[in-house]
C-alpha positions as CSV (number, residue, x, y, z in Angstrom):
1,X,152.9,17.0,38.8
2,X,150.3,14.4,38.6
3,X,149.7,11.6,36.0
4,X,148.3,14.3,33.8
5,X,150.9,16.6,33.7
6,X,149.2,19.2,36.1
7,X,150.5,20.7,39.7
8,X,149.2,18.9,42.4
9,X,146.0,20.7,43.9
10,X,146.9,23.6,45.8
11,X,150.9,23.9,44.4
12,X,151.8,27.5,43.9
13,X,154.0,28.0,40.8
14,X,155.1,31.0,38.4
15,X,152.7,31.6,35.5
16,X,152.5,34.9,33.3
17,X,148.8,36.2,32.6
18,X,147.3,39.2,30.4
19,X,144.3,40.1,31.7
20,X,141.7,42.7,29.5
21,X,139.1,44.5,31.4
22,X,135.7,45.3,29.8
23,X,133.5,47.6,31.7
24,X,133.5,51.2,32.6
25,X,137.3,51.2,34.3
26,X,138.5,53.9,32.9
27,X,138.7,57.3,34.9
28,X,137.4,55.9,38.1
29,X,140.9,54.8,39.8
30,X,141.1,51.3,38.5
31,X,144.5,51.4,37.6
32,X,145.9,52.5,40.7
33,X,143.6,49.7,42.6
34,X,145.0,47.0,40.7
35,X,148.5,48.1,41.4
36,X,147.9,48.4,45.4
37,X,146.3,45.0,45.5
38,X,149.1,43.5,42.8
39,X,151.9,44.6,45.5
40,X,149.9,43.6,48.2
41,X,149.8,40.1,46.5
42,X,153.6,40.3,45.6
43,X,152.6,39.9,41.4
44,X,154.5,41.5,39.1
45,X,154.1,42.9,34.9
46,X,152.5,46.3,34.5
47,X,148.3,47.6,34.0
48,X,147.5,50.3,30.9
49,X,144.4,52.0,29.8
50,X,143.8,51.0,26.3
51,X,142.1,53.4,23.5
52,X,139.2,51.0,23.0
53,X,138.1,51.8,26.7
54,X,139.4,49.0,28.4
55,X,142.6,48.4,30.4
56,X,145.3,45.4,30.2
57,X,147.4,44.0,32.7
58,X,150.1,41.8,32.0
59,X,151.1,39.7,35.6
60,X,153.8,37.4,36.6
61,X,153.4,35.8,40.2
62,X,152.3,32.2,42.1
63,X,149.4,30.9,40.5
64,X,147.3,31.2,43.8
65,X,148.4,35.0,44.0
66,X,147.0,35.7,40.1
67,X,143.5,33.6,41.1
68,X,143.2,36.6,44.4
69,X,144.3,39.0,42.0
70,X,142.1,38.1,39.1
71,X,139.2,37.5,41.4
72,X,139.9,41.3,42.5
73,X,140.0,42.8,39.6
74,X,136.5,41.2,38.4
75,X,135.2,43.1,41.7
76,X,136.8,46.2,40.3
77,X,137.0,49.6,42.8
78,X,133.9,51.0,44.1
79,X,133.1,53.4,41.3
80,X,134.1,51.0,38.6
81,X,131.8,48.3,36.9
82,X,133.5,45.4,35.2
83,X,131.7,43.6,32.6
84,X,134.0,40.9,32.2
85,X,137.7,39.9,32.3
86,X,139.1,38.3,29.3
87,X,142.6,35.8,30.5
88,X,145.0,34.3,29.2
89,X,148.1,32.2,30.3
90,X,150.9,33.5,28.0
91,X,154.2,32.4,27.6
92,X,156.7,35.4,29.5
93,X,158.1,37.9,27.3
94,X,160.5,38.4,29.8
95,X,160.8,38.5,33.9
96,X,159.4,41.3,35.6
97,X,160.7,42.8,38.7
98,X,158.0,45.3,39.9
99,X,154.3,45.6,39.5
100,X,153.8,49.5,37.2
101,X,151.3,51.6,35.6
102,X,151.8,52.4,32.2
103,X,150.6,55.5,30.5
């Protein structure tokens, strides 16, 4: 930590973030995107389609992991169109072992 409190630049460390999805995501394979690059990244937590149209992901990892990840996701799969991605550092409801889709 520096003088402020915050990891030194480039120090990986463990942070929890919910991510929501705004775009058309639904029904084009976005789900199953984000979990193939979450395990390729080693992240953790779960991704759900939400009634309102757009999808959640809750993600425990290294901080340098969740800034690829989010960075993906903002990309989105080929067919999908992301709008924007709402994020938030949240404190963990509990320790995940596994990255899953939820239905």
């Amino acid at each position: 930590m520096d003088a402020q409190g915050s990891p030194p630049r480039g120090a990986s460390f463990q942070e929890t973030l919910r991510l929501r999805v705004f775009g058309r995501i639904q029904g084009v394979g976005f789900r199953s995107w984000a979990y193939r690059h979450a395990l390729r990244l080693g992240i953790r937590g779960w991704v759900r389609n939400e009634a309102d149209g757009t999808v959640i992901c809750e993600c425990q990892g290294q901080a340098d992991a969740l800034q690829v990840f989010t960075a993906a996701l903002r990309r989105g799969p080929p067919f999908a169109r992301v709008d924007r991605i709402e994020a938030n550092q949240i404190p963990p409801a509990r320790k995940y072992h596994a990255f899953e889709i939820e239905y």
